[in-house]
C-alpha positions in Angstrom: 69.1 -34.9 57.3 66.4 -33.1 56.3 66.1 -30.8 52.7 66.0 -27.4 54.4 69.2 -28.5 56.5 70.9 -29.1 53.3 69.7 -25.6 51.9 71.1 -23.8 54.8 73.9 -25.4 54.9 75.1 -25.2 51.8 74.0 -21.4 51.4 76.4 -20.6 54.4 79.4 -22.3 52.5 78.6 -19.9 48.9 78.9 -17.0 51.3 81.9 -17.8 53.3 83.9 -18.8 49.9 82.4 -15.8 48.2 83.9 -13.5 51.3 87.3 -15.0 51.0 87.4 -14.6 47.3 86.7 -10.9 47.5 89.4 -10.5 50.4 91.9 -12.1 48.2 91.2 -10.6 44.9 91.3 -6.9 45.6 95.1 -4.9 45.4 95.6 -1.3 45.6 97.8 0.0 43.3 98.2 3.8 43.1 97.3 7.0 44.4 97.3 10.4 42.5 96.4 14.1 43.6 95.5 16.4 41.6 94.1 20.5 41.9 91.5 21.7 40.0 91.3 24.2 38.6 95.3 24.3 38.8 97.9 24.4 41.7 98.5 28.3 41.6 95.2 29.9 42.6 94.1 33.7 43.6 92.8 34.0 47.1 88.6 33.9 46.7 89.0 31.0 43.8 87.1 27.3 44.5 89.9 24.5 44.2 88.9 21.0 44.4 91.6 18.8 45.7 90.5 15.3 43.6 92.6 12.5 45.0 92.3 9.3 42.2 92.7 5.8 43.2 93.8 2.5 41.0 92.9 -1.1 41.9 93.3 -4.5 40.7 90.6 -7.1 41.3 88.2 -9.6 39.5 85.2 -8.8 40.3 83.0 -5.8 38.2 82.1 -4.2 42.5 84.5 -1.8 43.8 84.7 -2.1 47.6 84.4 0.5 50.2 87.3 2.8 50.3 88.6 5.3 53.4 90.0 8.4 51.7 92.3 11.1 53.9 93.3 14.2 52.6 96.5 15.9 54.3 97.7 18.8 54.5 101.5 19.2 55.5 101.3 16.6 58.7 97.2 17.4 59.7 94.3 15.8 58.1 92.1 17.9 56.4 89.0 15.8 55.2 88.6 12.2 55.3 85.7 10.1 53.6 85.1 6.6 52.7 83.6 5.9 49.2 83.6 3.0 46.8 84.2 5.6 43.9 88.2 5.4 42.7 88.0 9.4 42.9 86.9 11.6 45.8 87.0 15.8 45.9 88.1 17.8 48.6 86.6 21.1 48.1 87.6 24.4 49.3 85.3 27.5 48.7 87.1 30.9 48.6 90.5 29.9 48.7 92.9 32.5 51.1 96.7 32.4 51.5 96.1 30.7 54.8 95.3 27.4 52.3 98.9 27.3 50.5 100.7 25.0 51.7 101.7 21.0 50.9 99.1 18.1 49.8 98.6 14.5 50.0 96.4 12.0 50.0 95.8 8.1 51.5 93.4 5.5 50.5 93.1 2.3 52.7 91.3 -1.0 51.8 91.7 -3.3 54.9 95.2 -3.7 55.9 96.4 -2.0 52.7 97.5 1.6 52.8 98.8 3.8 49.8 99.6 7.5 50.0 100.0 10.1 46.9 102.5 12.4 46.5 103.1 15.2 47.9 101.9 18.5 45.9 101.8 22.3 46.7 99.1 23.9 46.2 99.9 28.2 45.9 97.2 30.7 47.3 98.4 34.9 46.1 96.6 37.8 47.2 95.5 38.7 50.5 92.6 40.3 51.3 92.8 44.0 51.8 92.0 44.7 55.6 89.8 47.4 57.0 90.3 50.3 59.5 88.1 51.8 61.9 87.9 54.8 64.8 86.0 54.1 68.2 85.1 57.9 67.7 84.6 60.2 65.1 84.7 63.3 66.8 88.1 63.5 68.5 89.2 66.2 70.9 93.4 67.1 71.6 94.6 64.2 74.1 91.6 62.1 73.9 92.2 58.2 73.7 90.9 56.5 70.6 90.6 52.9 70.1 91.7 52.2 66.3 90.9 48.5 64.4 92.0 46.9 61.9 90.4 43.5 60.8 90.2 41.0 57.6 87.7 39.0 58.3 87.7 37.2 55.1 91.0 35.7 55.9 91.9 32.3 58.0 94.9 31.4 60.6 96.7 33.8 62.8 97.5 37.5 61.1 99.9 39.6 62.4 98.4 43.2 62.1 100.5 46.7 62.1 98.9 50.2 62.5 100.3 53.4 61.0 100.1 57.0 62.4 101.5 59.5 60.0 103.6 56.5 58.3 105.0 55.2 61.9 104.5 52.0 61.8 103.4 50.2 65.2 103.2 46.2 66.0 100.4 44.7 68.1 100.8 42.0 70.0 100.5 38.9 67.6 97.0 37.6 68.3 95.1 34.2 66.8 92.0 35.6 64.8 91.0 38.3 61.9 91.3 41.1 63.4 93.4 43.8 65.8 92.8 46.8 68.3 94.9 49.7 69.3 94.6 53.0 71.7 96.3 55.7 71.2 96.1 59.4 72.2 96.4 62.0 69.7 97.7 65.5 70.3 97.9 66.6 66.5 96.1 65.7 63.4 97.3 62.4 61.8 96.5 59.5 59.0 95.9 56.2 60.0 96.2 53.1 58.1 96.9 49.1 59.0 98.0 45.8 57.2 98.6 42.6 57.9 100.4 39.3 57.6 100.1 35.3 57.6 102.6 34.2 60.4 105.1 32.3 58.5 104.8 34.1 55.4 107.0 37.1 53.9 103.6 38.7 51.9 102.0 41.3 53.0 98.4 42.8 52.6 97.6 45.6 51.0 97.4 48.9 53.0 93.7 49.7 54.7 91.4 52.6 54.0 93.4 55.5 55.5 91.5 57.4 58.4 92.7 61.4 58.8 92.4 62.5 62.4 91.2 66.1 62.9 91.0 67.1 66.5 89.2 69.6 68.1 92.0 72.3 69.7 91.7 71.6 73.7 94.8 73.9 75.1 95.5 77.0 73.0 99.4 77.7 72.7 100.8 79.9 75.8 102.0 83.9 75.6 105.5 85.1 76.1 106.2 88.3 77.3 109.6 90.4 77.5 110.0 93.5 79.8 111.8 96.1 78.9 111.9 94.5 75.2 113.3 91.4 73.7 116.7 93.3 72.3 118.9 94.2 75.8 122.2 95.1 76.3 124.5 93.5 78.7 123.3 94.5 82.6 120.4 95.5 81.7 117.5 93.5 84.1 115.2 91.1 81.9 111.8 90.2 83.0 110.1 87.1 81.0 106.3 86.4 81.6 104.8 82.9 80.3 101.1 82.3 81.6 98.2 79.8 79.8 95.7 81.1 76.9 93.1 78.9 78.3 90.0 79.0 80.2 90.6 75.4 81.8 91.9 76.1 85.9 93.8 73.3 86.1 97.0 74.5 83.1 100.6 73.8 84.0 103.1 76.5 82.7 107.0 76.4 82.8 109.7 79.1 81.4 112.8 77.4 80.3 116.2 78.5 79.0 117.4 75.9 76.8 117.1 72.6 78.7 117.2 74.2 81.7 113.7 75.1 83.7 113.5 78.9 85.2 109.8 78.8 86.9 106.6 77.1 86.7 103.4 77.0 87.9 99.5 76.8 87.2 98.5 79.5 84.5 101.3 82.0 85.0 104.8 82.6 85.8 107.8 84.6 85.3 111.4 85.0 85.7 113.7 87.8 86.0 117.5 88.3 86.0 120.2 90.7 84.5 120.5 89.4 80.5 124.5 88.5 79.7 125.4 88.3 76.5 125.1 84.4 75.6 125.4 84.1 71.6 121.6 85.2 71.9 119.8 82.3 73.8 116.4 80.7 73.5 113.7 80.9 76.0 110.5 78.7 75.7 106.9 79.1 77.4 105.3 75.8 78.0 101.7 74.6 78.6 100.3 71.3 79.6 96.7 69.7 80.7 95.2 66.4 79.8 98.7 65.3 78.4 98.4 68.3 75.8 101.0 70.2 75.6 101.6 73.3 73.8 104.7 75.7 73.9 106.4 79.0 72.3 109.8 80.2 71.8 111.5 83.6 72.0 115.0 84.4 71.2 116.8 87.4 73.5 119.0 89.6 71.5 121.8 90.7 74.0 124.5 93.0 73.4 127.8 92.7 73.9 128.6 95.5 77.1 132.4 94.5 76.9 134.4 92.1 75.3 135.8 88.6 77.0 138.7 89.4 79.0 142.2 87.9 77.1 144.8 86.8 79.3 148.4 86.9 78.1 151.7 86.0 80.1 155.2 87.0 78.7 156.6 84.2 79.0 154.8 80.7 80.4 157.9 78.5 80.5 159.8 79.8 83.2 162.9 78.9 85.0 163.1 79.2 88.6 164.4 83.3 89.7 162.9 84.7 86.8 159.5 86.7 86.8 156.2 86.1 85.9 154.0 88.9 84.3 150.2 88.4 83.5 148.1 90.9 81.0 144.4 90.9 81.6 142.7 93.0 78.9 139.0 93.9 78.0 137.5 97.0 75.6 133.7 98.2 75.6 131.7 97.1 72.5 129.0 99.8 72.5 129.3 103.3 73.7 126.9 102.9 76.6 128.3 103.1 80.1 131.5 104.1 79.1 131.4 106.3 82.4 132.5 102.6 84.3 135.9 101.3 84.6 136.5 97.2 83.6 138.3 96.0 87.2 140.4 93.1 86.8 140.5 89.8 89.3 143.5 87.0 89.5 143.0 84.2 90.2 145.3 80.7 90.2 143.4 77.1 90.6 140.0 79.6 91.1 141.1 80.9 94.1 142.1 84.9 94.1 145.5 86.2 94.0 144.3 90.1 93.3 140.9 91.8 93.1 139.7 95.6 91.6 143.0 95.8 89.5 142.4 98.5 86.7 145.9 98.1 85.3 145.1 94.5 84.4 148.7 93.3 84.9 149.5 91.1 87.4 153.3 90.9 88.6 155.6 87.9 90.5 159.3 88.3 90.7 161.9 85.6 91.8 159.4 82.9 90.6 159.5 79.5 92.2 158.1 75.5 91.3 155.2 77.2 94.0 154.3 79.9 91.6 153.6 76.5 88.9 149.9 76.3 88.1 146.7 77.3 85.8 146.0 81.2 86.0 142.8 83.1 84.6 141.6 86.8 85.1 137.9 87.8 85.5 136.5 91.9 83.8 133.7 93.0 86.0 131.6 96.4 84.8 127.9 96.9 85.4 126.9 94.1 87.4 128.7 92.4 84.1 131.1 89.5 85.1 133.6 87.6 81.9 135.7 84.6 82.2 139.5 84.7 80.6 140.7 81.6 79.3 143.2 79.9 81.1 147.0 80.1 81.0 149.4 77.3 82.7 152.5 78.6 84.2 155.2 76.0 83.7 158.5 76.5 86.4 161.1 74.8 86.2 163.7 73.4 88.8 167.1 74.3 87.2 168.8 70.9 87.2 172.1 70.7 90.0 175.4 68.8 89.7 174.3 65.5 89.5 176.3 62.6 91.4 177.7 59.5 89.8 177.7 56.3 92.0 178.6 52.7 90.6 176.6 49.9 91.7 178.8 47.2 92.4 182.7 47.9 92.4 184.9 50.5 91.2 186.8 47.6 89.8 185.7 45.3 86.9 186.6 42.8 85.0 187.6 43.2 81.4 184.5 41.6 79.3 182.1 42.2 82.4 179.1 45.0 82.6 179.7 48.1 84.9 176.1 49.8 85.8 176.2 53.2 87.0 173.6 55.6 88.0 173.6 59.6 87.9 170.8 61.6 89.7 170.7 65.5 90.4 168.9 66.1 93.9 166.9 69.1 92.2 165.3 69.7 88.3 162.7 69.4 86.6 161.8 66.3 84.0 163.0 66.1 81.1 166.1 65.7 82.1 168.7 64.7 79.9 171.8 62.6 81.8 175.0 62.7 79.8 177.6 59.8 80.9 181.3 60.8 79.6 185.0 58.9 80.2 187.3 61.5 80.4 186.1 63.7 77.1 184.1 61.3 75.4 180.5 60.6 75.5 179.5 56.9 76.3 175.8 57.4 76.4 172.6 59.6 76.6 169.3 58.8 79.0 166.0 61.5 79.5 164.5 60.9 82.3 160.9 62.0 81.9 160.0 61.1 85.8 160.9 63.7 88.8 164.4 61.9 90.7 164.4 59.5 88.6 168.1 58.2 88.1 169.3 57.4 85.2 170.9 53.9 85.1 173.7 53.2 82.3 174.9 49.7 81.6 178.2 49.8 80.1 180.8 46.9 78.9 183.7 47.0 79.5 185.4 45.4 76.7 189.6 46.0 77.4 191.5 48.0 79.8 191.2 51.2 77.2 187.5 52.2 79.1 189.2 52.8 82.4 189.6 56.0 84.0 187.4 58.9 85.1 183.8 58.0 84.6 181.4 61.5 85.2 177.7 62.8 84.3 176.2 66.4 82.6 173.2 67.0 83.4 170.9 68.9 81.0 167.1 70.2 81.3 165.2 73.1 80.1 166.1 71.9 76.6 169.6 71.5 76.9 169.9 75.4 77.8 171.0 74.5 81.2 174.0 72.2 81.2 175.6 71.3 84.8 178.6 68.6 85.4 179.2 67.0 88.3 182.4 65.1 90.2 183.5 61.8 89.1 184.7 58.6 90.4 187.5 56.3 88.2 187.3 52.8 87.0 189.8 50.5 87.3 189.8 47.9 85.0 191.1 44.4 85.9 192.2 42.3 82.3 192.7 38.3 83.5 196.3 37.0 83.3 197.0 35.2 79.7 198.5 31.5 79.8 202.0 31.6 81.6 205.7 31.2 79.8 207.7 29.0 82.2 211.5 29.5 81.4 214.5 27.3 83.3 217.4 30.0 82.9 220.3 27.4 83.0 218.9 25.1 80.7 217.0 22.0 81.4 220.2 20.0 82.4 221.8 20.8 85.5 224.9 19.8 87.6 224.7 18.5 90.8 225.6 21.0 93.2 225.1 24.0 90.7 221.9 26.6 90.9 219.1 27.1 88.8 216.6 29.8 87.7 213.1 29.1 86.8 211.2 32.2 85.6 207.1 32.3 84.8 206.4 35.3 82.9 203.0 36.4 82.1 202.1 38.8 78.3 198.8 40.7 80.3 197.1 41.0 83.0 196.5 44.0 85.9 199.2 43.9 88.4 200.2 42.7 91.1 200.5 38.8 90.0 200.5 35.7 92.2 203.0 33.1 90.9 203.3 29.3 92.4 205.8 26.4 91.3 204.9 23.3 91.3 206.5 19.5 91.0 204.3 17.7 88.8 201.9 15.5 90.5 202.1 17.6 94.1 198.9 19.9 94.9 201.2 22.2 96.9 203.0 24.9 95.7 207.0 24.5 97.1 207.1 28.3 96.3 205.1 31.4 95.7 205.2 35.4 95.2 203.3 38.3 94.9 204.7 41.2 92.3 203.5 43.9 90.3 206.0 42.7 87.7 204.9 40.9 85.0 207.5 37.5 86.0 208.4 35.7 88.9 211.6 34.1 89.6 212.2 31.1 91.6 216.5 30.2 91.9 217.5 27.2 93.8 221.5 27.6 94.4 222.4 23.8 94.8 220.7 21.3 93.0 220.5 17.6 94.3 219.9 14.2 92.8 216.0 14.7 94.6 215.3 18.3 92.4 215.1 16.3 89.0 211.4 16.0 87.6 208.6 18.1 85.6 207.7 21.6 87.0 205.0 24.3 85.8 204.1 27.7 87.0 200.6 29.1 87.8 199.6 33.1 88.1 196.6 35.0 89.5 195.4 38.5 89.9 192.3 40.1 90.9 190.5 38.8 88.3 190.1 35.6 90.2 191.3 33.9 86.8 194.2 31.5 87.0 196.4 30.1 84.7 199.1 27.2 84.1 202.1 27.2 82.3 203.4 24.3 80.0 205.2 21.3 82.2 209.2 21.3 81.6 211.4 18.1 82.6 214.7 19.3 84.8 217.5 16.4 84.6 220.2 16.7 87.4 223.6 15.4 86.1 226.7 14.6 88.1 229.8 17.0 88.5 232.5 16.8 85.6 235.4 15.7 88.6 232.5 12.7 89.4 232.9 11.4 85.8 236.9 12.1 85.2 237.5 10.0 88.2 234.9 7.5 87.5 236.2 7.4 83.9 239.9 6.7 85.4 239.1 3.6 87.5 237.4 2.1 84.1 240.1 2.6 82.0 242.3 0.8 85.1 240.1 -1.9 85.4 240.0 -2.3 82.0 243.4 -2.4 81.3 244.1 -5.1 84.4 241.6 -7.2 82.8 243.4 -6.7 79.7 246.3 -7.9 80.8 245.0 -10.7 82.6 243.3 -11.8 79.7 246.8 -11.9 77.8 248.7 -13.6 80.9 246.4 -16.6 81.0 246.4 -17.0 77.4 250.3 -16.9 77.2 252.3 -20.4 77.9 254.6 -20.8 81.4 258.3 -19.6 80.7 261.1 -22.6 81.6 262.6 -22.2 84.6 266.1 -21.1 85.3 268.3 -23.5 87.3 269.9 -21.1 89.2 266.4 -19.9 90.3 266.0 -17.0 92.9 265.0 -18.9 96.1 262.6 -16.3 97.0 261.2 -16.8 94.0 260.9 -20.8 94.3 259.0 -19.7 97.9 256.6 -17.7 96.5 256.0 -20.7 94.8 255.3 -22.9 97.3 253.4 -20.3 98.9 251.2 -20.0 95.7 250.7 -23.5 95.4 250.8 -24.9 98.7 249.1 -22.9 100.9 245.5 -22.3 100.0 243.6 -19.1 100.6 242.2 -18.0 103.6 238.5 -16.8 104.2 238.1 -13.3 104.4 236.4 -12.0 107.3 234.9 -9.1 105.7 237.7 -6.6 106.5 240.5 -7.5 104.7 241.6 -9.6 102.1 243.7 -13.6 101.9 246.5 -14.0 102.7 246.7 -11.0 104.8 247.4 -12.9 108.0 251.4 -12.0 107.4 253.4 -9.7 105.2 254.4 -11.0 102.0 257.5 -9.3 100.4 258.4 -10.1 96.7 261.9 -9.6 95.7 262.3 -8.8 92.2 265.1 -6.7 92.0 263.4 -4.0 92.9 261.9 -2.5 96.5 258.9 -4.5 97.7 255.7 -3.6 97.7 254.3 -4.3 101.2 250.4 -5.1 101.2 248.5 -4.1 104.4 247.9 -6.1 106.9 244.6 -7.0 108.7 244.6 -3.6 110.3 244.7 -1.5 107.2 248.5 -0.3 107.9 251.2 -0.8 105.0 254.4 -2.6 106.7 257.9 -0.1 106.4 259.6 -0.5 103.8 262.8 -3.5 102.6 266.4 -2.5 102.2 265.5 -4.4 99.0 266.2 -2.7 95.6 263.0 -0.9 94.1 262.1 -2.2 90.6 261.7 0.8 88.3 258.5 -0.4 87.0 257.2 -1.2 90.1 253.2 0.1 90.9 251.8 0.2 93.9 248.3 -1.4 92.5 247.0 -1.9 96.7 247.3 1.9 96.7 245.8 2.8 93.4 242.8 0.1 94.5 242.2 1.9 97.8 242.1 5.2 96.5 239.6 4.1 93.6 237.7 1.8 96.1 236.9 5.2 98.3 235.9 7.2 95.3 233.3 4.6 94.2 232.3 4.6 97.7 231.8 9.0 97.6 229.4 8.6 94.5 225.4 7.7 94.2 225.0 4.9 93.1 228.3 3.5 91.5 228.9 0.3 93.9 232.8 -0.8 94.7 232.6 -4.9 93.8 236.4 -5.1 92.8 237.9 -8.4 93.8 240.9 -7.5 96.2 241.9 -11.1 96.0 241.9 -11.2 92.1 244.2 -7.8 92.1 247.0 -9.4 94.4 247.0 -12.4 92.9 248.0 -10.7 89.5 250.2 -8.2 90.9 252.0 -11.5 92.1 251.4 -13.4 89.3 253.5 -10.0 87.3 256.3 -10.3 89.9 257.0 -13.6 89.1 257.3 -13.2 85.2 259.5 -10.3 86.2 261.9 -12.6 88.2 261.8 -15.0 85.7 263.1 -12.5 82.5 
């Protein structure tokens, strides 16, 4: 490798590690702004906007810096330098400069920014106003402008003519323009304003406005003169003071245009007396316009008719009498008479009436309405004021008229409704029971009824229910017919009573009454049987009980029983349940009580004969007694066959000293009697059995299970302890 290889390569290396040293070493590390000479300036001041940077690096060079200067969001001035501090100047500051700072320095891919600082501008520059035309005739167009050219951004200008002020159209640049046409002398001034900002300029030269006199004011003129009396004919003239051809002229009473046309006119007309109007002359070319007034003094001829009625309110029958009445103010004329018109609604009832009174008799709701008069003298016609005839419909018997039912339920609402076929509203409806007042209604509507709700709490608001009917302030009073009330009260809980008691006797009667405290008559009572849906019997009464009587009670009318009752109040009620008990008849139990005591006593004294020991027998024993015996212990005892008893096949006679008692045989029949001697003591027990045997039989439920085997077995058994004593 040669020397100058070597050289050139080694130069290449210094300057490539010299570049990457410098790249590495240099560090931005602040940014400052600062104003000079301060941050609040007067507009027309120089501020420079200095914008100081501080680095870090080791070598003595400072490299090439870019430096931005901002101003809210826009950039304002950029410049790269290798200083640490660039200006930003600004010559002749304005208001359009205020506004937020900042600054940026970048150094490669490093970027720092400042803060942010306000910089305040006061004092705006004081604009200036000029004419297109200095010479300015009435209704010529001038073009007026205002301008600050000094100033910077958009302005918002505003003229002022005699201290009006007037906005442009908001325009970007320094300066305005206005036409406007001027009829009168005026001042003219302007200002103006940054968008955005609440200051204002000062106020402009002022520019006074003297015009040269185009149209001359117009001439009024008054034939006969300008003071008249009423009737007399008025003739008003109005015509241009000007040479120009082409003036417009008008005559106008207040608002309202009499004539017009080109240099003259006129208008004529017989002059009323109208609180002394104004008349005005009017002139107009080239949009100039000039104009004179006049007043008219009129006087009064007569005065405004007054209308007077005797009465306005009026009932129907009665007359109506109007009084139209005028006087002359001035003694002029007086030679005329004042004639009177009527008129009702505008339309006339009576014309040329001198007396001014205006008759109707018998007045009806036709005659009703708004009356005035009219006083005519000398071409001269007055207006009354206006008077309203009221009439009013006396009010006729009104009619009463329940809505649903003349009967109601105690507790429920009745409504009712009185109307009159005729009267006039108000009318006051009066509803009354009997003498008293239940309630008032005013109907303010023509037939309208009037519609009463009343409760009816107890039986006491029945009766006669009728309306008064009252209008023309209760002067006129009227009654009409009425129609009654009938009040139904519901049945209270029913008292069932059993007359006879609650036991009864078979074969006697017995009385159940159901009684009922209130209620409106007549009453429904029903008897029941506990448990049965039916009623077994029912009435209808205007009593306040029921009776029910059953004359011969039987086994089957024992049980509970209630009563119900009902009227027209569609309310029914029950009664308490009572228990009937039928009982047998006093003969039953005295005959029932008989056999017991005899049974008792047979088993008594069985009872004691088988407990006592067998007597010895005699030797000379009775040989009827030794058979009966042998029949007692020999022969045993037949089956019965349902109808009679053993040992009934054959007649068994007993001989005890006494006359034998026979027992039947198989047909029922008792065998004639022994020649045998009757014991004294002797009973016929078949007899007594029979006859007890058929009573058991007669009665409910007692059955007849007495043994007719065991009963002649001890009425043997007694024999033979007889025979053996």
């Amino acid at each position: 490798m040669t020397s100058q290889t070597t050289c050139c390569l080694l130069l290449l290396t210094l300057v490539r590690c010299s570049w990457t040293d410098n790249k590495q070493v240099v560090k931005l590390v602040e940014a400052t702004l600062t104003f000079s000479p301060d941050k609040d300036v007067k507009s027309g001041t120089t501020v420079y906007l200095n914008c100081n940077v501080r680095i870090s690096t080791i070598s003595t060079d400072t490299p090439s810096l870019q430096y931005s200067f901002y101003k809210d969001t826009h950039v304002t001035y950029a410049k790269n330098s290798s200083s640490k501090i660039v200006p930003y100047r600004i010559e002749n500051v304005r208001a359009f400069h205020s506004g937020t700072y900042h600054c940026i320095v970048k150094s490669g891919t490093q970027k720092i920014p400042s803060e942010y600082r306000q910089l305040n501008v006061t004092g705006l520059q004081t604009p200036f106003l000029s004419l297109s035309n200095d010479k300015i005739t009435e209704g010529e167009e001038v073009t007026l402008n205002c301008s600050a050219p000094n100033e910077e951004g958009s302005l918002d200008f505003t003229f002022f003519i005699n201290s009006i002020p007037i906005k442009v159209p908001l325009r970007s640049g320094t300066f305005a323009e206005m036409n406007h046409i001027f009829n009168r002398e005026a001042n003219v001034s302007c200002k103006f304003q940054l968008v955005n900002q609440k200051e204002d300029s000062p106020i402009s030269n002022v520019q006074h406005i003297v015009l040269s006199e185009l149209l001359p004011k117009p001439i009024i003129i008054v034939h006969p003169s300008q003071n008249v009396t009423e009737g007399d004919r008025v003739t008003i003239e109005c015509h241009s003071n000007s040479s120009l051809p082409d003036v417009e002229v008008h005559l106008q009473k207040d608002s309202k245009i009499l004539s017009f046309d080109n240099v003259r006119t006129s208008s004529s007309f017989i002059a009323l007396f109208d609180e002394n109007p104004e008349y005005l002359c009017q002139s107009e070319a080239k949009s100039v316009r000039k104009s004179t007034e006049m007043r008219l003094n009129v006087q009064e001829l007569f005065s405004r008719p007054l209308l007077k009625a005797e009465a306005s309110d009026l009932s129907e029958g009665q007359t109506l009498r109007l009084n139209c009445s005028s006087v002359y103010l001035t003694a002029k004329r007086l030679n005329e008479p004042i004639t009177y018109t009527f008129q009702k609604y505008q339309q006339n009832l009576i014309s040329d009436n001198q007396t001014g009174i205006y008759t109707i008799s018998g007045v009806s709701n036709q005659d009703e309405g708004n009356y005035s008069c009219h006083a005519t003298a000398w071409r001269v016609r007055k207006a009354s004021n206006n008077i309203y005839i009221r009439v009013h419909i006396l009010v006729t018997k009104p009619k009463i008229q329940i809505l649903e039912s003349s009967e109601v339920i105690a507790g429920h609402k009745v409504h009712m409704k009185c109307l009159s076929d005729r009267g006039s509203p108000p009318v006051m409806y009066t509803l009354m029971r009997n003498k008293d007042v239940i309630s008032r209604l005013t109907v303010m509507t023509d037939k309208m009824p009037a519609m009463f709700n009343v409760t009816v709490l107890n039986e006491t608001l029945a009766g006669l229910y009728w309306c008064e009917a009252a209008n023309r302030g209760g002067s006129h009073v009227v009654s009409g017919s009425g129609v009654n009330l009938t009040v139904i009260v519901p049945v209270t809980k029913p008292i069932l009573t059993i007359i006879s008691g609650n036991s009864v006797a078979e074969g006697s009667g017995v009385t159940l009454m159901c009684q009922v405290e209130k209620g409106t008559p007549p009453f429904t009572f029903r008897w029941f049987r506990n448990g049965e849906r039916s009623a077994f019997y029912s009435n209808t009464t205007d009593k306040q009980f029921g009776v029910y009587e059953n004359k011969s009670v039987g086994k089957q009318h024992g049980g509970k029983y209630f009563c119900q009752v009902t009227n027209r109040a569609n309310k029914t009620m029950d009664s308490r349940v009572l228990m009937i008990t039928v009982t047998m008849n006093i003969w039953k139990h005295i005959i029932i009580g008989l056999c017991v005591v005899i049974l008792l006593l047979l088993v008594l004294f069985y009872i004691i004969k088988s407990k006592c020991p067998p007597a010895k027998r005699a030797k000379n024993a009775d040989p009827d007694r030794n058979a009966l015996s042998t029949l007692k212990h020999e022969e045993p005892p037949q089956e019965s066959d349902g109808t009679g008893y053993p040992g009934e096949e054959s007649n068994v006679r007993v001989s005890c000293h006494a006359p034998e008692v026979d027992f039947p045989s198989n047909n029922g029949e008792f065998p004639p009697p022994t020649d045998t001697e009757p014991c004294p003591d002797r009973v016929p027990l078949m007899a007594t059995r029979h006859a007890c045997s058929e009573f058991r039989h007669s009665l409910n439920g007692v059955p007849d299970n007495m043994n007719a085997t065991s009963v002649e077995y001890a009425e043997l058994h007694h024999r033979g302890i007889e025979a053996e004593q």
